[in-house]
C-alpha positions as CSV (number, residue, x, y, z in Angstrom):
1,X,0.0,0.0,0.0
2,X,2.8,2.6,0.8
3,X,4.3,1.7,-2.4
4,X,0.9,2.2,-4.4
5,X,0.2,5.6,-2.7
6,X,3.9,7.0,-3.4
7,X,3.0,6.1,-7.4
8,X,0.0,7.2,-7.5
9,X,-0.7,9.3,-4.7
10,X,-3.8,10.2,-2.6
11,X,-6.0,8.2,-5.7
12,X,-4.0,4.8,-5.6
13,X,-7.6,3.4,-4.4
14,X,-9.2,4.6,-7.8
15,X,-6.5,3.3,-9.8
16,X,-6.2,0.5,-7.9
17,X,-10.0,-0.5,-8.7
18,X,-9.2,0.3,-12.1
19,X,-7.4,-2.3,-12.8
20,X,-9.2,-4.8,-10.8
21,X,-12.2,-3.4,-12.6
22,X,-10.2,-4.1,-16.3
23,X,-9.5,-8.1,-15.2
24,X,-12.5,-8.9,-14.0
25,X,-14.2,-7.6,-17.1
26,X,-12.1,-9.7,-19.8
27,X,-12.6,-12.8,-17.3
28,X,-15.9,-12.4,-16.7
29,X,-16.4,-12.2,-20.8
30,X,-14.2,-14.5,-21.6
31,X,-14.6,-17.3,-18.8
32,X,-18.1,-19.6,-18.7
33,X,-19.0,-20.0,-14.8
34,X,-22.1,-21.7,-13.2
35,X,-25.4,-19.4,-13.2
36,X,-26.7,-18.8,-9.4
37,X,-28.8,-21.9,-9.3
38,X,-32.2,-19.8,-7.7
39,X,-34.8,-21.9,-8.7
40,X,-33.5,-25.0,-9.7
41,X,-32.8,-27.6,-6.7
42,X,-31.9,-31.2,-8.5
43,X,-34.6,-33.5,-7.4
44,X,-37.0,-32.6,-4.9
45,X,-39.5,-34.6,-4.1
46,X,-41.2,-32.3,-1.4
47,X,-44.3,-30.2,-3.1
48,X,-44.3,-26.8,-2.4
49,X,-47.8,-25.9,-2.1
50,X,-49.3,-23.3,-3.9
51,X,-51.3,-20.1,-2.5
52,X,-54.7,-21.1,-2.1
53,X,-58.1,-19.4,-1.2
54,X,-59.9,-22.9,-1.1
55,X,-60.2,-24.2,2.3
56,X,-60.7,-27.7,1.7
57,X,-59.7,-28.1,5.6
58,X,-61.7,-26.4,8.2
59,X,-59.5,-23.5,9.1
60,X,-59.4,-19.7,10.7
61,X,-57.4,-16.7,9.3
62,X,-54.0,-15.5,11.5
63,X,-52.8,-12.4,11.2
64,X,-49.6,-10.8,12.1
65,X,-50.5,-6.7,11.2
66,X,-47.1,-5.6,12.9
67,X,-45.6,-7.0,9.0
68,X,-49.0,-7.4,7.4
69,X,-48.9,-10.8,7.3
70,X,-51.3,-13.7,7.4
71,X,-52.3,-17.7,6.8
72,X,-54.8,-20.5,7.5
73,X,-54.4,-22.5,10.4
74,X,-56.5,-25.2,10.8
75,X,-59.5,-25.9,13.2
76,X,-58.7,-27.2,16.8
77,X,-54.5,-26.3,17.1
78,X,-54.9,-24.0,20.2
79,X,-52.5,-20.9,20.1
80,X,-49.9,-20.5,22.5
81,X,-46.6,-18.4,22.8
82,X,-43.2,-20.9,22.4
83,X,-40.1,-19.6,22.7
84,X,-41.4,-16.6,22.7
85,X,-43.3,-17.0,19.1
86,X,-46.8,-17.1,18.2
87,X,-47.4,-21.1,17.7
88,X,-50.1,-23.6,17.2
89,X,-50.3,-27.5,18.9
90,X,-52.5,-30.0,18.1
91,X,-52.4,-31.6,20.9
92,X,-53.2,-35.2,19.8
93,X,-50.3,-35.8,17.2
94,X,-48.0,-33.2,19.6
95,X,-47.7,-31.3,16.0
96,X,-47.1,-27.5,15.6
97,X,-46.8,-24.6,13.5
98,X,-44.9,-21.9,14.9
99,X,-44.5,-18.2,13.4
100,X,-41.1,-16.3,14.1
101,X,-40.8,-12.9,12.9
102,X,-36.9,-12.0,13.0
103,X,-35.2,-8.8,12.1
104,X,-33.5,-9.4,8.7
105,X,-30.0,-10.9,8.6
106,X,-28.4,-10.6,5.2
107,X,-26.8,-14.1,5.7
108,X,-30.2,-15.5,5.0
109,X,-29.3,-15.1,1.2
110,X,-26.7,-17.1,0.9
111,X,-28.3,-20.2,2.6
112,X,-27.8,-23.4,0.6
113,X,-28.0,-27.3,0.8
114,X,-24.7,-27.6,2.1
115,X,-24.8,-24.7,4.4
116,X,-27.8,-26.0,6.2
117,X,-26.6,-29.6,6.4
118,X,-23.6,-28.7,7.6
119,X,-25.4,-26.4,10.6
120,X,-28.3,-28.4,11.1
121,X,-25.9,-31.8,11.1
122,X,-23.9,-30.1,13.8
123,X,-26.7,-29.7,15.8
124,X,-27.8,-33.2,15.4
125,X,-30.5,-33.0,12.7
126,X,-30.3,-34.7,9.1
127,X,-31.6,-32.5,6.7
128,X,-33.4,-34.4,3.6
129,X,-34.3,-31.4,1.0
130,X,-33.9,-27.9,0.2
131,X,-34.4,-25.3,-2.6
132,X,-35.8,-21.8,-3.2
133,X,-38.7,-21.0,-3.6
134,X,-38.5,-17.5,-4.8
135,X,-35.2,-15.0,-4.7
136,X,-36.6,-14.4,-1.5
137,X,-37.7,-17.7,0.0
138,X,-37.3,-21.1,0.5
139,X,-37.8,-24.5,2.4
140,X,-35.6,-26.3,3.7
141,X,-37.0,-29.8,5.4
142,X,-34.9,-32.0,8.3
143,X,-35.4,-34.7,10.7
144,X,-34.3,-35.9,14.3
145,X,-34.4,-39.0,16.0
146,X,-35.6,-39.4,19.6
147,X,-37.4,-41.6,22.1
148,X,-40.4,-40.9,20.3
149,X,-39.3,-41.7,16.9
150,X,-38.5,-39.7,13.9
151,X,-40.0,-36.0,13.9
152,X,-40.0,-34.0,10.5
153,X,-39.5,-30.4,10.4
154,X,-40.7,-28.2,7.5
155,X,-39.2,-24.9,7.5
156,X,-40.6,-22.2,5.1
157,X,-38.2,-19.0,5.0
158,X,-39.5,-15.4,3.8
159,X,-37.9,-12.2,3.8
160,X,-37.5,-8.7,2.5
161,X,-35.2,-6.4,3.8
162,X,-36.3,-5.7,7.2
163,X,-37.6,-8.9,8.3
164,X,-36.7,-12.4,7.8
165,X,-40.5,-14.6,8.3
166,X,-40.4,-18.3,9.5
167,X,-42.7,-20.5,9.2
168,X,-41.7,-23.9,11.2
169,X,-43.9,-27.3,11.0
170,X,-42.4,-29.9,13.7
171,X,-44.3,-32.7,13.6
172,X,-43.8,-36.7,14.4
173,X,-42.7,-39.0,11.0
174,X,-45.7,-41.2,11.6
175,X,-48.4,-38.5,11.7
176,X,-47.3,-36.5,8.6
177,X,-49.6,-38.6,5.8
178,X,-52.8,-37.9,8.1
179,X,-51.9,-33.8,8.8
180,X,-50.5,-33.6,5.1
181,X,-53.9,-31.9,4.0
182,X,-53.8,-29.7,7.1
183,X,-49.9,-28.8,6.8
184,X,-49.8,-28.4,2.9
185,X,-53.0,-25.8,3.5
186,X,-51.7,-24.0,5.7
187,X,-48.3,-23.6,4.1
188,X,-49.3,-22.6,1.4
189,X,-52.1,-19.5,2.5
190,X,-48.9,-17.5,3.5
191,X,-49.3,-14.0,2.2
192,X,-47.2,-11.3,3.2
193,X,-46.9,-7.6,1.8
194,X,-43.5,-7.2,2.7
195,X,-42.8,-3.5,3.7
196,X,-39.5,-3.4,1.5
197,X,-39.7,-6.6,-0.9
198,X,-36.8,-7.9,-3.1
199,X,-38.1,-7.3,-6.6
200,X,-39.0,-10.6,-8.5
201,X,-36.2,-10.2,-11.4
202,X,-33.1,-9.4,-9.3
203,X,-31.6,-11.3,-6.1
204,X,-29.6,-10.2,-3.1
205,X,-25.9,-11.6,-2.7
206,X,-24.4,-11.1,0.9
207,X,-20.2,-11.0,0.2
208,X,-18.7,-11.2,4.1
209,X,-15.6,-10.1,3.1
210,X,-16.4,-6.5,3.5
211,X,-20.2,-7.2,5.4
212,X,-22.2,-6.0,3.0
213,X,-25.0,-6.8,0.1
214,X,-25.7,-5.9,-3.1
215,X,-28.7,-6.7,-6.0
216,X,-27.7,-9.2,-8.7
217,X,-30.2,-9.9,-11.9
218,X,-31.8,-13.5,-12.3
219,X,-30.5,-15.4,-14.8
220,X,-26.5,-14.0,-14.7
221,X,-23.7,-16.1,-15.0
222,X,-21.5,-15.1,-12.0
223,X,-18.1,-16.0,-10.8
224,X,-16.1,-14.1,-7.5
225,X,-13.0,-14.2,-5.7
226,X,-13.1,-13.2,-2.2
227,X,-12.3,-9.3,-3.0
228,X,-14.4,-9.0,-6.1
229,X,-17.5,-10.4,-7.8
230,X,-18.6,-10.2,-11.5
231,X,-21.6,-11.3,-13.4
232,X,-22.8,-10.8,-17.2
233,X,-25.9,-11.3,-19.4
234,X,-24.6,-12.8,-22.5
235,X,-27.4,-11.9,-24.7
236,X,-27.6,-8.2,-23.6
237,X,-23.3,-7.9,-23.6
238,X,-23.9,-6.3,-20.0
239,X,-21.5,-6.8,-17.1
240,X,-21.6,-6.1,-13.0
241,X,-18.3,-6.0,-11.5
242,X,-18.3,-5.3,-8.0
243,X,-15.0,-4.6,-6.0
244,X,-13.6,-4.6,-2.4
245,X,-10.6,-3.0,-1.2
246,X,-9.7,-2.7,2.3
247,X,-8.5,1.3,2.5
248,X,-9.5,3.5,5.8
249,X,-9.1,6.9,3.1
250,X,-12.0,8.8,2.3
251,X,-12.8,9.5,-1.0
252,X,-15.1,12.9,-0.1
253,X,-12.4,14.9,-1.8
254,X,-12.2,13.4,-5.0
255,X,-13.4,16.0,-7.5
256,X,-15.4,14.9,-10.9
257,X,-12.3,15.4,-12.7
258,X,-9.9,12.7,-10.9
259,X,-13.3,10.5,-11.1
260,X,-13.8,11.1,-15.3
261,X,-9.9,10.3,-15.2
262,X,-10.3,7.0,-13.1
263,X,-13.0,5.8,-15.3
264,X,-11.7,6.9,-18.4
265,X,-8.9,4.1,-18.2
266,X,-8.3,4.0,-21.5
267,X,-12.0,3.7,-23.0
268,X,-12.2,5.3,-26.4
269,X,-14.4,8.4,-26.4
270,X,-15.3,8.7,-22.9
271,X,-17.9,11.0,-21.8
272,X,-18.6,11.5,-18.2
273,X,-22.7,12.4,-18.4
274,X,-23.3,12.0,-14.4
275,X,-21.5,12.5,-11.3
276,X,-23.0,12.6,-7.9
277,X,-21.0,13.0,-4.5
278,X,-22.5,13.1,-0.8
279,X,-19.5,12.7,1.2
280,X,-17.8,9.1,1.1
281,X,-20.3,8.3,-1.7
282,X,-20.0,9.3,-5.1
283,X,-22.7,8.1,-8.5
284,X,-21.6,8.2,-11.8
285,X,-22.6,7.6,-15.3
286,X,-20.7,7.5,-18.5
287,X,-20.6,6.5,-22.2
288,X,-17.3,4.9,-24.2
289,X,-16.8,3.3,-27.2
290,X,-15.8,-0.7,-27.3
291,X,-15.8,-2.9,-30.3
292,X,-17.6,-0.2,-32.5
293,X,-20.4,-0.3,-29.7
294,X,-21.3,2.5,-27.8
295,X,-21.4,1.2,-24.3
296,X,-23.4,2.9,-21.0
297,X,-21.6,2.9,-17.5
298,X,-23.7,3.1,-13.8
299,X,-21.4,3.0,-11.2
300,X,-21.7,3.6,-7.2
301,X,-18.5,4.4,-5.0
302,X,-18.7,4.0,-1.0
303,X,-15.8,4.1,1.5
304,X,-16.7,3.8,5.1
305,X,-13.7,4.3,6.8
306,X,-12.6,0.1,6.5
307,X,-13.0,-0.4,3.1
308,X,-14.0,0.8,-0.1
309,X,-17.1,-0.5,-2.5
310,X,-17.5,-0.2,-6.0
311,X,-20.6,-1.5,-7.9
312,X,-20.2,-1.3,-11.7
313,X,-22.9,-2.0,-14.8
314,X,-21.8,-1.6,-18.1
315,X,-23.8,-2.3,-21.3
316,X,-24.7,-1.0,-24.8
317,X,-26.3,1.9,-25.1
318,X,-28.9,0.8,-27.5
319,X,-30.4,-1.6,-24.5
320,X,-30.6,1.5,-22.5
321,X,-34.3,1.6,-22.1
322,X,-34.4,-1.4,-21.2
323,X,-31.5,-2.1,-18.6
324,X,-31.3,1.0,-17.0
325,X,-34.1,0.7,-14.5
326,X,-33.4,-2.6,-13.3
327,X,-29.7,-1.4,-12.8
328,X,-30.8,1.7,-10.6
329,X,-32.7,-0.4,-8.7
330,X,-30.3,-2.7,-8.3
331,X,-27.8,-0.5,-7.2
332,X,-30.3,1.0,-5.0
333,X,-30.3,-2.2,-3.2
334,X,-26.6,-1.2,-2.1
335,X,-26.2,-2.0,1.8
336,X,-23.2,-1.9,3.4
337,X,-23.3,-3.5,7.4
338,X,-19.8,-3.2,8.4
339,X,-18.8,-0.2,10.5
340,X,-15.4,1.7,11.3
341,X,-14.0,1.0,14.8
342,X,-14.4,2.9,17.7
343,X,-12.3,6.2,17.9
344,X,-11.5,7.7,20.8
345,X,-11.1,11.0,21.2
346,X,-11.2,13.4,24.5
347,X,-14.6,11.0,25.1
348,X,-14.9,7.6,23.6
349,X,-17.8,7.7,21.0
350,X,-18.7,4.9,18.5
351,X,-19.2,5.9,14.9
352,X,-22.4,5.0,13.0
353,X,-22.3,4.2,9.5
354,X,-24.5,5.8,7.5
355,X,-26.5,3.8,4.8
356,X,-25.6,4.2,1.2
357,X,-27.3,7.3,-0.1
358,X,-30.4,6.3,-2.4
359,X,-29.5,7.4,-6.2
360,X,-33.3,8.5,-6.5
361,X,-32.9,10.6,-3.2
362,X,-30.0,12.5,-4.7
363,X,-27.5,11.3,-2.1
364,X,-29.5,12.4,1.1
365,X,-28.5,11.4,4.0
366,X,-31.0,8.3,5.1
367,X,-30.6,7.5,8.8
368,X,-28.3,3.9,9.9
369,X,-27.8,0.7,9.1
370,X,-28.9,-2.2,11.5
371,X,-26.7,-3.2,14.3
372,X,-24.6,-6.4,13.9
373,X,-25.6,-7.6,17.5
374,X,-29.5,-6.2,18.8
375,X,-29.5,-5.7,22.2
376,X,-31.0,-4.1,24.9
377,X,-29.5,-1.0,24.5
378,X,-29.2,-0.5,21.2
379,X,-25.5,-1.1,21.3
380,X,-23.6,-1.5,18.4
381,X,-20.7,-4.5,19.2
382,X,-18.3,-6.2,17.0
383,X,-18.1,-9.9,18.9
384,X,-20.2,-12.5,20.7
385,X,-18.3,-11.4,23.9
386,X,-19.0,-7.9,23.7
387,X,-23.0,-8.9,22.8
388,X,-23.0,-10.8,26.2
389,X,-21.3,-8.0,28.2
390,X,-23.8,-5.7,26.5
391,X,-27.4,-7.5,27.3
392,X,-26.7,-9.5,30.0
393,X,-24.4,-6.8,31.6
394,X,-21.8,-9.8,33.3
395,X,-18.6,-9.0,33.1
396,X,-15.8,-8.8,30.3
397,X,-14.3,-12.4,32.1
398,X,-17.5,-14.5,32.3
399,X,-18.3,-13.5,29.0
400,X,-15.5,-14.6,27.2
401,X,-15.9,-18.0,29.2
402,X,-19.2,-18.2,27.5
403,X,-18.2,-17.9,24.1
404,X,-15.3,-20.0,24.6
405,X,-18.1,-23.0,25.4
406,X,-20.3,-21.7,23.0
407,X,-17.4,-22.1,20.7
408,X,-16.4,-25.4,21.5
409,X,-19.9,-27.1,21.0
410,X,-20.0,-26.4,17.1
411,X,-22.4,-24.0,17.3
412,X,-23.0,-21.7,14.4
413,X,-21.3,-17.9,14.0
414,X,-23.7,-15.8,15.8
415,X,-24.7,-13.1,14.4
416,X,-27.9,-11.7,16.5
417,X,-28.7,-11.8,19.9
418,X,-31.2,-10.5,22.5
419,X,-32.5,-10.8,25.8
420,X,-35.0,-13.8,25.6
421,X,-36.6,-13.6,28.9
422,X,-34.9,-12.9,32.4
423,X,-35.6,-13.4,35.9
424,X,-33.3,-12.8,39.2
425,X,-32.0,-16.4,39.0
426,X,-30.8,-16.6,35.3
427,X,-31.2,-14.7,31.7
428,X,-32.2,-16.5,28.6
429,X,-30.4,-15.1,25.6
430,X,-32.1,-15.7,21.8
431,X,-29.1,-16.4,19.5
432,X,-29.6,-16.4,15.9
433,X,-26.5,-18.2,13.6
434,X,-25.3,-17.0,10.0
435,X,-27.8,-19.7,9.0
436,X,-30.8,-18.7,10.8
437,X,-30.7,-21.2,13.0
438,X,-32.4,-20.0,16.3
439,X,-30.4,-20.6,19.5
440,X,-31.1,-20.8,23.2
441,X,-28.3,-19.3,25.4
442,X,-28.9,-19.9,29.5
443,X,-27.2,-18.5,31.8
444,X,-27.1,-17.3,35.9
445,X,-27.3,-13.8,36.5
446,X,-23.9,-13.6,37.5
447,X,-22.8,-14.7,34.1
448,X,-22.3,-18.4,35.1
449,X,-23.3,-20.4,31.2
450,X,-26.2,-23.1,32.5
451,X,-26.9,-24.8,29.3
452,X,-27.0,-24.0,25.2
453,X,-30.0,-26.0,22.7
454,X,-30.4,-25.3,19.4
455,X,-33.7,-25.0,17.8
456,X,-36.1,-24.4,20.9
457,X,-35.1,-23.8,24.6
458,X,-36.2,-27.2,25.1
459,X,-34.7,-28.1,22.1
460,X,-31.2,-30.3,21.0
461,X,-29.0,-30.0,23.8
462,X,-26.1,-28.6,22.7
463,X,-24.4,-28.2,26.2
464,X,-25.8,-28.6,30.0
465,X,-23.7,-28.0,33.1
């Protein structure tokens, strides 16, 4: 890096990109890679049912009008709150349908087959299919064994981008043929009008390696390393490229002419037609000639202090009418979760990062990004250990003791957790993994860990002291 900025200067980030924008264009054109295998999950033989107004089964209408949501449930399972969600027994197969409504994670888009086998195997379930159901759903479908037998659980998983919706059927092996009629109903009534959807022809990839997402169109051939990610619509000849560089600089004093110089990169008759800055964010759009084709660029430029982000579409120009919207949207979508570090100063402060600016909203500031860890402060924390310190309020020692159990039972990454319920004995901390899978953390109120299940507080015993 000190060798890049005496070259180059203050702008070694923009050349830098430039280049790493240049590769991953050729490759990306030049290279055949898998497409993002969204609705295609080998072969399932689980039905997903269809939305349905028929009610074939005797049912009543639940509604959830915090996120507008409702379903059938069918006559006779009573309503009662598990684990601190809305769920419904029938009591004479011990079946249930349970409703969690969780703050939106962005790791929920990248679940997959293997992911979930791998978390649900460590926590001593099988899992036996999976696919998507949408860009912004799927099921995913696992077993246990126990005294009682084989029990199935059918997971359905919604979200848009404030909530992630999950819709959990447990139910015993040998009762699922005579409740199929019931279950399959009631599965498939879910309609929710998400506050903040992800549109129907694009999809969100989560990259970690920076914390952040961006909107990617169905259909794309894609291929990433862990710094950069590019994907291209052969039949339109359009491109994304998206880059990460780890840099701390800001980029608020770049002026539209070292910007036009850092695209320019060579492009025959370049013509900068837009450029946008808002502090450490910075919209541009340009046309250049390639291949005797007049091509269109839309590009969006974020540092936050830790790294710098740059989203890229390039296509022709005669596809403009076409392309253009679904790229603004797209890079609308732009989220970035990771924030700088605390600086101290004469008083210790944490700094909030703010959200990407909206392009449509001309680079306004629009309020904060959610925390990594909720809690019951509000706090923003970088670790599990700092999460425990912060809702349980133990101290810095029994924490880390915690995590270091929590650790050593395989249990997933976490990456959420809150305050389940408390009394002047112990806490109960909810713990939600990279997955989704829901966790249940116990400990004394002195900080002491009591036990850990996965799935339900009564759930798989991950650890018990």
């Amino acid at each position: 890096m000190r060798l890049l900025r005496k070259i180059f200067g203050r702008f070694w980030p923009l050349i830098t990109i430039g280049i790493l924008l240049v590769l991953f264009l050729g490759n990306a054109m030049n290279k055949d890679n898998e497409t993002l295998n969204v609705y295609k999950g080998g072969n399932s033989t689980y039905t997903v049912p269809k939305e349905t107004e028929a009610k074939s089964v005797p049912s009543f209408l639940y509604t959830r009008d915090d996120i507008s949501l409702q379903m059938l449930i069918p006559e006779g399972w009573q309503k009662v709150t598990k684990d601190g969600y809305d769920t419904f027994i029938h009591s004479a197969s011990a079946s249930s349908i349970q409703v969690q409504v969780l703050t939106y994670y962005p790791m929920v888009n990248n679940a997959s087959l293997e992911s979930l086998t791998e978390t649900y195997g460590a926590n001593g379930f099988s899992v036996s299919d999976f696919d998507f159901m949408s860009t912004s759903s799927y099921y995913v479908i696992y077993q246990s064994q126990g005294m009682s037998g084989i029990t199935d659980y059918i997971e359905h998983v919604y979200w848009d981008r404030q909530h992630v919706v999950k819709i959990l059927v447990t139910v015993n092996d040998s009762n699922y043929t005579k409740l199929e009629a019931e279950i399959q109903q009631s599965l498939g009534s879910v309609q929710w009008e998400c506050e903040d959807p992800v549109p129907e022809d694009l999809y969100i990839n989560y990259q970690p390696y920076g914390d952040f997402e961006f909107a990617v169109p169905n259909g794309w051939v894609v291929g990433s390393t862990d710094e950069a990610f590019y994907a291209y619509d052969e039949s339109y000849n359009a491109v994304l490229t998206v880059n990460v560089l780890e840099d701390s600089s800001s980029i608020s004093d770049i002026s539209e002419l070292d910007y036009a110089n850092f695209l320019t990169n060579n492009k025959a008759n370049f013509a900068l037609t837009g450029f946008e800055q808002s502090g450490n964010s910075i919209y541009g759009e340009a046309t250049y000639i390639s291949d005797n084709t007049q091509m269109g660029l839309m590009q969006y430029y974020y540092a936050n202090g830790m790294y710098h982000y740059v989203v890229t579409y390039e296509f022709p120009t005669n596809m403009g009418e076409e392309l253009v919207p679904v790229f603004r949207e797209a890079l609308n979508m732009t989220r970035v979760f990771s924030e700088p570090a605390v600086q101290e100063t004469e008083q210790e402060t944490e700094l909030s990062m703010p959200e990407m600016p909206s392009i449509d909203e001309a680079f306004s500031d629009v309020g904060y990004e959610p925390e990594t860890y909720a809690s019951l402060s509000q706090d923003s924390v970088s670790t599990f250990t700092e999460a425990l310190m912060n809702i349980a309020g133990i101290s810095e020692e029994k924490a880390k003791a915690v995590t270091d159990i929590w650790y050593s039972t395989g249990a997933g990454d976490p990456v959420y957790a809150e305050v389940y319920r408390s009394d002047s004995s112990m806490i109960v901390i909810l713990v939600n993994d990279s997955a989704g899978t829901d966790y249940y953390l116990t400990i004394t109120a002195d900080g002491d860990p009591l036990s850990i299940t996965a799935g339900a507080e009564d759930g798989n015993v991950l650890y018990e002291q």
